[in-house]
Structure formats: C-alpha cells, structure tokens
Residue, then its C-alpha position, 0 to 999 in steps of 0.5 A: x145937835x152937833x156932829x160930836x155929841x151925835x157921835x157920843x150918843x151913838x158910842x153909848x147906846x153901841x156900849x149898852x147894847x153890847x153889854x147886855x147883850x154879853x148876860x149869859x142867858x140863866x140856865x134851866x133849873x136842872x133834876x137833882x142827881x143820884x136820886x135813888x130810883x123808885x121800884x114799883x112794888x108788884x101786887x100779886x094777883x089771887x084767886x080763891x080755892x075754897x073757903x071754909x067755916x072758922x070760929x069767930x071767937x078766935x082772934x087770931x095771932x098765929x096761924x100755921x100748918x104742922x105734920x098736915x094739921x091747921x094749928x091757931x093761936x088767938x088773943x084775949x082783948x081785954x073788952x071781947x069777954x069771949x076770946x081766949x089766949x090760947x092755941x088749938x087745932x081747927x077742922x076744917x071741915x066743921x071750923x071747930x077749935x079743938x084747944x090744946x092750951x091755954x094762959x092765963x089770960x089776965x096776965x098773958x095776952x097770947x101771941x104768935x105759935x111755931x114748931x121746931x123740931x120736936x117743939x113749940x113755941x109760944x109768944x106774948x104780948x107785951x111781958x117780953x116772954x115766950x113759952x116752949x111746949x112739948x110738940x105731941x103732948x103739949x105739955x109745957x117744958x120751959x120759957x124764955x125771954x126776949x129783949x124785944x118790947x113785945x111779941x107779935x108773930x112766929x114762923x121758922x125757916x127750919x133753922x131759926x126762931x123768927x119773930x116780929x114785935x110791930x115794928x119794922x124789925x124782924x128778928x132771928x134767934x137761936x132755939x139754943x140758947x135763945x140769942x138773937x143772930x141777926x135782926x131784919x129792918x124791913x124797908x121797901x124802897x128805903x122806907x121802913x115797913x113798920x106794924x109787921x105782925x104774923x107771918x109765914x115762911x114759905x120758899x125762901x121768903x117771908x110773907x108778913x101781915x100788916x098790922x090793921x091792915x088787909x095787906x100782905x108783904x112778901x119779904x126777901x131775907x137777903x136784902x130786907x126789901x119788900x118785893x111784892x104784896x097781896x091785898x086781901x081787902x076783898x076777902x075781909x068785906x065779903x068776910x064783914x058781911x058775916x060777922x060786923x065785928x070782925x077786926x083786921x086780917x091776920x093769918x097765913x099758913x102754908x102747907x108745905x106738903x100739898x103746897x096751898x095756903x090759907x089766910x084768915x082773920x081776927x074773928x073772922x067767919x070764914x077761912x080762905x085757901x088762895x092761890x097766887x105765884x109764890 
C-alpha cells in the first residue's frame, strides 16, 4: 500500500472516530413534575367501651343521640319481610326498640333522621322527599323536597341540614326554606369518595360510613378531604358471628354531653361504645 493511500485510511478512521465520539450521550429518562404528592390517610386506632344488645330486626339507616336518648331510624328491604321504615328510640340497656313512627313502607323506604331545633327530620329513599315531625310529640307537621336523586344520611352542625345521596357529595340545606347553601365533593387525595351513607357531626368534622363497607371516613368540611379513617371490620366478624344475616356497618351516634360514641349496623346484634382521638 502506498504512503498516500496509508495516509487516507488514517484520515478517515480519525474523522469517524472523532464523529462518534461527538454523540452526546442520551439523557435518563427524568420523573414527570409537579406530580401532586400522595398524602397517607392515617387509620385511627380504637378500642371498645362497652358493647350492648340491639335488635337485629332494625336495619339501620340513622343512628344518633338527642337531649341523652339513642334515637334509630331503619329501613324496609323489599326481601326482609321483618323490617320496618320506621324510627324509635332503643334502650340500651335491654336493646329493646321503642317505635315512635313509622311509613308506609310500600311506598317510602325510611332513611337517615336529625333534630334541629325543636324538630325532626326524616329522609327517603329514592322519592326525593324527606318528612318534618314535631321533635316531643312526633307528631308529623309538614314535608319537603330535594333535588338530590335519593336520600341516604343526616346529621347537623347546629346550623344546617346535612345530607348525603350515595354519591361523594354531601349537601348542606337551609331548615328555612329547604335551599341548598352549598354542596361537599368529598375527595381524598383527589379522588372522589363515593357511597357516603350515614353520618355524624362531631367537633367540627363529619364522620360518614361508607356504604357496604365497614369503614368510617373522618371528613374535614373546609377542605372537602378525608383526613382520617376508622375500619371496623372487626366489630362486624365478631358481630356476624351472631347474627349470619347481618349486612353491612351503619351507624354512629355521638353523645355530645358525656362525649362517647357508639357505632352499630344493619341487623346487627350488638351495639359498640368505642373510643378513638376525635
């Protein structure tokens, strides 16, 4: 090979040599930004106060606690020939249910219950219309309508009328009139928690069970955001054992006056005082 055609392989390999070797290396493939950061929703530990009978014909939609009585209010499915729509208040000490009303219930499925003032209100299922009753008597005075496509839980914060339909909404309505002031789309971080059913106002936030499930969400009104849960499964094995017909946990009242809180469920035997930080 000649010195020229030495000199013009060399050439050529320096040029490919110096050409690859100017690639810039690929960059790693970098995280996505501003992903919103995922907060752990804290399970709150519990324990048990007391436990005490309850009737296992109540299928319980309300649950709550007015001037230190424990007042119920309980559904009829069509295939449990045994339950009622009705409301009453139960001993605890005996479980006995002492009806104080009740609907018809081939046309009203019974719902969620509150006091305010000096009355109380009553929710239905699915006929978009809740009743009003005098809150000594019981007596009914009067009935109002909702846009909502069904009526599942109540509870107030002194103020307002708070209901849930089974969706992740919760809305707030004005006992004058019955308008709604504002409307509650629970989330927790981001997501939508739908299937809220009863519920119970206590210190500033609302606890909401979830529908076929045995968990409680703490709610924070400001924010709309779960900030904490309670799961109660336990309380609902312990509870099946008794009863294998039982469905799904549904319940909370909150005494306010010696401040404890029991939870029950539907066609549960048993009523639970648990204690928890709240």
């Amino acid at each position: 090979m000649s010195l020229i055609k030495k000199i013009f392989f060399l050439f050529s390999g320096f040029l490919v040599l110096s050409s690859c070797g100017s690639e810039k290396p690929k960059e790693p493939n970098k995280e996505p930004e501003n992903l919103p950061a995922v907060k752990l929703i804290p399970m709150l530990d519990y324990s048990v106060v007391n436990t005490y009978p309850h009737d296992i014909t109540c299928f319980t939609e309300g649950f709550l606690f007015h001037e230190s009585k424990l007042y119920e209010s309980t559904g009829a499915p069509l295939n449990l020939p045994q339950t009622k729509s009705s409301f009453g208040v139960v001993d605890l000490k005996t479980g006995k249910y002492e009806q104080k009303g009740e609907l018809d219930k081939k046309t009203y499925f019974g719902e969620g219950i509150l006091f305010l003032k000096n009355y109380m209100y009553q929710l239905t299922y699915t006929n978009q219309i809740g009743f009003i009753y005098d809150a000594k008597t019981f007596e009914r005075t009067g009935q109002f309508s909702y846009k909502n496509k069904e009526g599942w839980g109540l509870t107030t914060d002194g103020t307002y009328i708070i209901m849930s339909d089974g969706t992740n909404n919760i809305t707030y309505l004005n006992a004058n009139g019955f308008k709604v002031e504002k409307t509650l789309s629970v989330k927790e971080n981001g997501f939508a928690v739908d299937f809220i059913n009863e519920l119970e106002f206590i210190r500033g936030y609302i606890y909401a069970n979830i529908w076929q499930t045995n968990l409680i969400v703490k709610i924070d009104p400001a924010t709309s955001e779960v900030v904490a849960k309670i799961d109660l499964t336990e309380l609902y094995n312990q509870s099946r054992i008794k009863n294998i017909n039982l469905a799904e946990m549904n319940g909370i009242a909150y005494d306010s006056i010696n401040d404890k809180i029991l939870v029950t469920g539907k066609l549960w035997p048993s009523i639970y005082e648990i204690k928890f930080v709240h």
